[in-house]
N, C-alpha and C positions, 0 to 999 in steps of 0.2 A: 504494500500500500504506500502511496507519493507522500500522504500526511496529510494532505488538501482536506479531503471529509472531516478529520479527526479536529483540523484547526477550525473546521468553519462550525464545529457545536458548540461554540463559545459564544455565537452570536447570537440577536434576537430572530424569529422568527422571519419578521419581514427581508432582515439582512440574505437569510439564508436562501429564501425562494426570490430575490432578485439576484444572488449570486448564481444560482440556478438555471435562470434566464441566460445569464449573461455568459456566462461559463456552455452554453447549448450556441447561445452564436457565435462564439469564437470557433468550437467544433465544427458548424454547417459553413463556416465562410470559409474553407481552406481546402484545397483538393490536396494535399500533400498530408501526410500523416503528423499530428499534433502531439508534443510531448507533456503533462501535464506534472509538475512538480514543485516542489517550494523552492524556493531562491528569499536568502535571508524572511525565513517565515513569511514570505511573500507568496500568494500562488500564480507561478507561472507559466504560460503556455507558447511553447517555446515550436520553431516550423526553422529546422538547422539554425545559423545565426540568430535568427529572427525571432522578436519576442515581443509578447503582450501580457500584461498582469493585471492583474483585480484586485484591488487591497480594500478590505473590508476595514469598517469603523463602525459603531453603534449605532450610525442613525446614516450613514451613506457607502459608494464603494467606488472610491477611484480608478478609473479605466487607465494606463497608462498604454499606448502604442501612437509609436511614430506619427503615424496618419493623421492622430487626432487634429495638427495642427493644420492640416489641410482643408481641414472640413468645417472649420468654426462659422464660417455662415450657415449651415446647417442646422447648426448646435445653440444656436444664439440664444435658446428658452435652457441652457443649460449653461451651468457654471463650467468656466476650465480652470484651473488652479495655474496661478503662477508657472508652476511648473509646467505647462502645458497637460497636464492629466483631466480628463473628464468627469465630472461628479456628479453621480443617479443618487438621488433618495427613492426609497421603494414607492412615496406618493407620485411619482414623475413614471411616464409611459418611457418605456423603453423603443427607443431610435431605432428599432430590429434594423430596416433598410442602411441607414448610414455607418451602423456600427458592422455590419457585413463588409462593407464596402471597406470604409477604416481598418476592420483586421484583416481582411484579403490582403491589402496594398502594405498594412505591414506583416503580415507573416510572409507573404509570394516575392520581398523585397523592393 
């Protein structure tokens, strides 16, 4: 087992089925086989070099991949953090469409 499941029972409910989501379109956006494992208690979903993470917090869960910064007109009803990482709280719809698209362009490089 990566540890991924084990760290994510630590959170509340809502965290864990928006992890869920989000964690199912990084798998359908990639033709290339997905590695999923922790990177500093981080869970990462890694396509050779190429990597995307979800870092969970109590009440949100930062998407970090590349792409995200290509896509902020898209994302304009969403926060991106300084850092360029994208922030869902589980009240907010999930972007299925651009976040496909965002982790294609970065897992496929």
């Amino acid at each position: 087992m990566n540890g991924v499941n084990e760290l994510m029972e630590k959170y509340p409910d809502k965290i864990k089925e928006l992890f869920a989501e989000l964690r199912k379109v990084i798998l359908e956006s990639c033709d290339t086989d997905i590695e999923e494992k922790l990177w500093a208690r981080l869970p990462s979903y890694y396509a050779g070099e190429h990597f995307v993470r979800l870092i969970p917090f109590k009440d949100h869960i930062n998407v970090e991949a590349a792409a995200v910064s290509s896509h902020k007109e898209e994302l304009k009803s969403y926060k991106i953090t300084p850092k360029g990482m994208l922030q869902i709280s589980p009240e907010q719809d999930i972007p299925g469409g651009t976040l496909k698209r965002i982790f294609s362009e970065t897992l496929n490089g």
